[in-house]
LUMGUTI-104802 format. One record per residue: x, y, z of N, C-alpha, C in turn; residue number from 1. Coordinates in steps of 0.02 Angstrom, whole numbers. Layout:
// residues N
    n.c1    n.c2    n.c3   ca.c1   ca.c2   ca.c3    c.c1    c.c2    c.c3    i
       X       Y       Z       X       Y       Z       X       Y       Z  NUM
...
// end
This chain:
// residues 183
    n.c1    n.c2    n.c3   ca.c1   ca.c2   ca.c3    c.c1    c.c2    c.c3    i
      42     -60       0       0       0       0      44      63       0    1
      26     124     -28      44     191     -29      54     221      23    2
      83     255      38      94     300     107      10     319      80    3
     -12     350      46     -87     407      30    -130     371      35    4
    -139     295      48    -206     276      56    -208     247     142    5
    -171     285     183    -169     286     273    -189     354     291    6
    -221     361     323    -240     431     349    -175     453     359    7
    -171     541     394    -107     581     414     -87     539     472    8
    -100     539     517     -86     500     580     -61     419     576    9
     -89     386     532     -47     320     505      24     342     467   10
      19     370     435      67     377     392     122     423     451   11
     118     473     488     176     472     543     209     406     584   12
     158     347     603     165     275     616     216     253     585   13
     206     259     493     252     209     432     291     247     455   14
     304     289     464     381     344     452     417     320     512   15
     377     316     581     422     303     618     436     228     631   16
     397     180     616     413     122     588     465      95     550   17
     476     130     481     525     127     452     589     142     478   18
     584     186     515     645     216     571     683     170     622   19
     613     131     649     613      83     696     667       5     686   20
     637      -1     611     670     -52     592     717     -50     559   21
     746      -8     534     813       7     508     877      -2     571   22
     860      48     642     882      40     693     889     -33     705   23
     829     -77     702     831    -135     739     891    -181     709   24
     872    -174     646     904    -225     581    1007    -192     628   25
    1016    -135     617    1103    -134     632    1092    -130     704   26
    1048    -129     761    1073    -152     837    1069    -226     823   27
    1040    -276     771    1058    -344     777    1124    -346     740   28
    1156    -301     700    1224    -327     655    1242    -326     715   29
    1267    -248     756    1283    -237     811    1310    -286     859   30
    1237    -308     886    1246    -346     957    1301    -404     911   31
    1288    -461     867    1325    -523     835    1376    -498     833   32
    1412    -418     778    1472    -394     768    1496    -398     840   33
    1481    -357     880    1504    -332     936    1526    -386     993   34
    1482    -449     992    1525    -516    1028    1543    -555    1005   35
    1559    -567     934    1625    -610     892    1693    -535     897   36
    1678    -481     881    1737    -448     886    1778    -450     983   37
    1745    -438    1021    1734    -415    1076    1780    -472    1124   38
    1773    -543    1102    1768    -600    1140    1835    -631    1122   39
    1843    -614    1043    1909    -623    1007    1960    -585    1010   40
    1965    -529    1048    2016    -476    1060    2023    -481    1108   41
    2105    -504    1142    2112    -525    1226    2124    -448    1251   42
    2144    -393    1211    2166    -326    1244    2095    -310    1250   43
    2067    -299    1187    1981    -264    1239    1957    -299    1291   44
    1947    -368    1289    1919    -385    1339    1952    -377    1423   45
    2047    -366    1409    2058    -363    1484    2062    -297    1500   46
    2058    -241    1446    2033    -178    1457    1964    -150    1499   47
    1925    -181    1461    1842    -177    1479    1847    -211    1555   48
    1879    -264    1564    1868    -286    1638    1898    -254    1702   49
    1971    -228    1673    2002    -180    1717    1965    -123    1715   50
    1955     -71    1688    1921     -15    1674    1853     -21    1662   51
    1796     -59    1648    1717     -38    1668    1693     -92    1693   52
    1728    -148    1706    1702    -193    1763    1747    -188    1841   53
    1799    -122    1833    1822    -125    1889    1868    -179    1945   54
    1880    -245    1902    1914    -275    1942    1989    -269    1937   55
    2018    -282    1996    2087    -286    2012    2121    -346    2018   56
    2073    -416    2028    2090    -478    2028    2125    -510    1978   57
    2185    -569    1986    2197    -585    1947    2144    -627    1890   58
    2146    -606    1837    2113    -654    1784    2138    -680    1717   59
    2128    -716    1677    2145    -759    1637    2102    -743    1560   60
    2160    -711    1515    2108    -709    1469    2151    -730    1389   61
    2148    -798    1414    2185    -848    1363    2122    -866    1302   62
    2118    -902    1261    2076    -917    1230    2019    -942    1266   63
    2053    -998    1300    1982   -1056    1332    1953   -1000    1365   64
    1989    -952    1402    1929    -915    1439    1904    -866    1416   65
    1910    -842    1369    1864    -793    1309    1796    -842    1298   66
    1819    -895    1273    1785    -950    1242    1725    -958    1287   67
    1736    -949    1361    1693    -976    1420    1640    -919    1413   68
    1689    -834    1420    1651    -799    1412    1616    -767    1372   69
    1629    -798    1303    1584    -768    1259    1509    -842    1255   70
    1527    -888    1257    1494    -953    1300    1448    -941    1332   71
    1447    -888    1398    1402    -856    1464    1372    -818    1417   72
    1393    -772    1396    1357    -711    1374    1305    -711    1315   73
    1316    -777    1275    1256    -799    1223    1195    -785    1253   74
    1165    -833    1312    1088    -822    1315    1066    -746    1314   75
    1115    -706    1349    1092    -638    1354    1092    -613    1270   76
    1143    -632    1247    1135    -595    1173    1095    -627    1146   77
    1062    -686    1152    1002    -722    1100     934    -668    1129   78
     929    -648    1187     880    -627    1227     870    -560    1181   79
     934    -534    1180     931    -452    1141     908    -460    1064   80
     931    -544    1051     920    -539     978     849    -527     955   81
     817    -583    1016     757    -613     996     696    -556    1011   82
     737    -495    1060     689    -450    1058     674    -403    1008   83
     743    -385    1000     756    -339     918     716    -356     878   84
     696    -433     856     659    -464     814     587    -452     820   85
     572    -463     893     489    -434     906     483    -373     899   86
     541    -299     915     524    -229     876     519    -240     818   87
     558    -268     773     544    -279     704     492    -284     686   88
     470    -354     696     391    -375     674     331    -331     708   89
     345    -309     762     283    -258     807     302    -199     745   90
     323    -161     734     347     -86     688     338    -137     629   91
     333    -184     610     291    -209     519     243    -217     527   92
     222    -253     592     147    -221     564     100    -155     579   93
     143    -106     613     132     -28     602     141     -30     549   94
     187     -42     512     217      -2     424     152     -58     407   95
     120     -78     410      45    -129     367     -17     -79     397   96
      -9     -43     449     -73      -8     480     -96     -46     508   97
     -73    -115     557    -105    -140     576     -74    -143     679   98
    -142     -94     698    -101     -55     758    -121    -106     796   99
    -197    -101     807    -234    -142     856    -263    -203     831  100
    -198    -244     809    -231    -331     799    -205    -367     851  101
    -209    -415     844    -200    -461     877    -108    -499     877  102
    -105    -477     821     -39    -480     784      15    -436     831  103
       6    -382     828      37    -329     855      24    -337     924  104
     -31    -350     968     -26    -351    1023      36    -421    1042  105
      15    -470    1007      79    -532    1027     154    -515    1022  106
     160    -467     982     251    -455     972     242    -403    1024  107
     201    -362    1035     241    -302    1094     241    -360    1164  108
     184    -417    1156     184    -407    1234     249    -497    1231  109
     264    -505    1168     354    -568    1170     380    -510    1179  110
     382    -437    1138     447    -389    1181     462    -388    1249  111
     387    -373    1284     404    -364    1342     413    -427    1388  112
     412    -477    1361     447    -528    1406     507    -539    1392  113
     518    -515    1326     605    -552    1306     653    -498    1357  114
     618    -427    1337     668    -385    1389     650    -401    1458  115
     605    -407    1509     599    -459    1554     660    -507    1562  116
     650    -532    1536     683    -613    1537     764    -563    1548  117
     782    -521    1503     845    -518    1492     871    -485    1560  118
     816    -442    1595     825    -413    1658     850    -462    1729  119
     828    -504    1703     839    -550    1730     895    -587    1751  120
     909    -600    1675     967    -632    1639    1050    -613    1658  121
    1030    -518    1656    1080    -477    1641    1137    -495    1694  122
    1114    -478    1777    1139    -504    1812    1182    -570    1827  123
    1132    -620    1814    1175    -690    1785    1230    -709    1759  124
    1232    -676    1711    1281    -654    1642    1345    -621    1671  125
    1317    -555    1703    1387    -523    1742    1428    -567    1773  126
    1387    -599    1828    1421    -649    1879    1455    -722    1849  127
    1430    -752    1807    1466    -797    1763    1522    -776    1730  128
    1526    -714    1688    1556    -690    1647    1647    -684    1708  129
    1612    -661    1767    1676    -654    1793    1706    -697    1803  130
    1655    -765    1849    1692    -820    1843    1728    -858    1787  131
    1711    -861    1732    1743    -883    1678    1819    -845    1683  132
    1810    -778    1673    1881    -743    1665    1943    -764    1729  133
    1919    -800    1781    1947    -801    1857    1949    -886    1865  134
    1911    -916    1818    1905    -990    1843    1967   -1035    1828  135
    1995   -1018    1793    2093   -1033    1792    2143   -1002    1842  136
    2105    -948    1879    2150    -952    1931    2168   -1011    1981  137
    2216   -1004    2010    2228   -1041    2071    2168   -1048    2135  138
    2144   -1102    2165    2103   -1091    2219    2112   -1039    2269  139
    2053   -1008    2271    2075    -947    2339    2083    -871    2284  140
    2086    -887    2224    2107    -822    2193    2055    -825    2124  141
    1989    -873    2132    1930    -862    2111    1878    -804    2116  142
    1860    -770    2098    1800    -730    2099    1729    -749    2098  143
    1686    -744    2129    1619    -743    2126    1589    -682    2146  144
    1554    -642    2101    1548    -573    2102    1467    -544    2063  145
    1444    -554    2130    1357    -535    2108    1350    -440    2110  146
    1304    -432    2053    1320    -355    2071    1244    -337    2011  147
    1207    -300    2049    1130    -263    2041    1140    -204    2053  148
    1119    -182    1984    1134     -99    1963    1067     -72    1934  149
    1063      -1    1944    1011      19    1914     987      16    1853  150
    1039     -36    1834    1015     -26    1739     978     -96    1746  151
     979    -141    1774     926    -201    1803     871    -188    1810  152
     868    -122    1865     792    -103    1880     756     -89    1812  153
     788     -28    1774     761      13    1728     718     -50    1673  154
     784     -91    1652     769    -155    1609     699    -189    1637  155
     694    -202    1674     664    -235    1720     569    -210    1713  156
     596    -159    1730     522     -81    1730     508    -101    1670  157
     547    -101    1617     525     -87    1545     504    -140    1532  158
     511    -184    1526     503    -249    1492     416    -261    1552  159
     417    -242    1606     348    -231    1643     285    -185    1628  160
     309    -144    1593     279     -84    1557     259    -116    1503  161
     283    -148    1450     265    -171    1368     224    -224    1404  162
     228    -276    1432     194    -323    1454     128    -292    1487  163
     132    -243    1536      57    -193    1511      40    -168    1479  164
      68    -164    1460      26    -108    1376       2    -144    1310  165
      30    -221    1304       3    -248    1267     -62    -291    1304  166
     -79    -315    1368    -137    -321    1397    -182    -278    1405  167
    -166    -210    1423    -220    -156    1374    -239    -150    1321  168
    -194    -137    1279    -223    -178    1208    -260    -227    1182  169
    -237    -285    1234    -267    -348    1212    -342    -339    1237  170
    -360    -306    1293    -427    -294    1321    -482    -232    1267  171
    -430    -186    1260    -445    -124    1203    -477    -160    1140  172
    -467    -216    1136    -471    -243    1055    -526    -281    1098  173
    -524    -324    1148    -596    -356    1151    -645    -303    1176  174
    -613    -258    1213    -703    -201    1207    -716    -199    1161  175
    -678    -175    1129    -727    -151    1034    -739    -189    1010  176
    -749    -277     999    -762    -321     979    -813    -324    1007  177
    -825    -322    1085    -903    -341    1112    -956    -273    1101  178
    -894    -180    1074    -973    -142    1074    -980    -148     991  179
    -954    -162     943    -977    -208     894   -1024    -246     889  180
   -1014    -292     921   -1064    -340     931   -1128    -316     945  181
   -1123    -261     984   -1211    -235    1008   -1238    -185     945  182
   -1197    -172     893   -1242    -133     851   -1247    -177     809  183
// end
């Protein structure tokens, strides 16, 4: 269909739809680029751990233990993938005009569990991730290192938020189905 046969107000939708998924399509090159490069470079990775994970401990970042930690960190990146994928398909079927189906309510409200899930996840991930980098140490010079940050909460909120808002929806679509029904 034409942008001209959607009202004005749909057609701001396609536009930002199209926007939507362009973004989504390179945060998925992204996330894949970003942990085959990331996992395979022993200087970034013992950079990133000294400097934004803050540790001072001895750690190990030989192959096998890249290997471990790029290993840990999959479920979380399948989690990001698989959500990216539900903006995708939720913003196609905006770019179709199709706001309030049934369709669209199911991908926002897999978004909001996949980011859920990942809120979840995220934590997990940290704490494994360290152990992997530390699990060739010597006994006694292991790490186990749990750590809940506000970017948990936020994740957390959000992925709680889409999971309401597509049960409003999902209710929004059966009112108007039942005041239908009465005329």
């Amino acid at each position: 269909m034409s942008d001209a046969s959607f009202p004005a107000s749909l057609r701001r939708i396609r536009w930002i739809a199209h926007c939507v998924r362009a973004m989504a399509l390179i945060a998925m090159a992204v996330v894949v680029g970003f942990h085959a490069v990331f996992w395979a470079d022993r200087g970034l990775v013992e950079r990133t751990a000294r400097k934004d994970w803050c540790l001072d401990c001895p750690m190990q970042f030989d192959a096998v233990s890249r290997a471990w930690g790029l290993a840990v960190n999959l479920p979380q990146a399948l989690l990001t993938l698989f959500a990216l994928l539900c903006l995708w398909r939720l913003f196609g079927a905006y770019l179709r005009g199709e706001v309030f189906t049934d369709g669209a309510t199911r991908h926002l409200r897999r978004l909001g569990q996949s980011v859920t899930a990942m809120a979840l996840v995220m934590p997990l991930t940290d704490t494994v991730t360290i152990l992997a980098l530390t699990l060739g140490n010597p006994p006694g010079q292991r790490m186990l290192s749990v750590h809940l940050g506000s970017q948990h909460y936020v994740v957390l909120l959000l992925g709680l938020v889409l999971i309401a808002m597509a049960m409003v929806m999902r209710e929004a679509q059966r009112m108007a189905q039942e005041n239908a029904e009465f005329v």
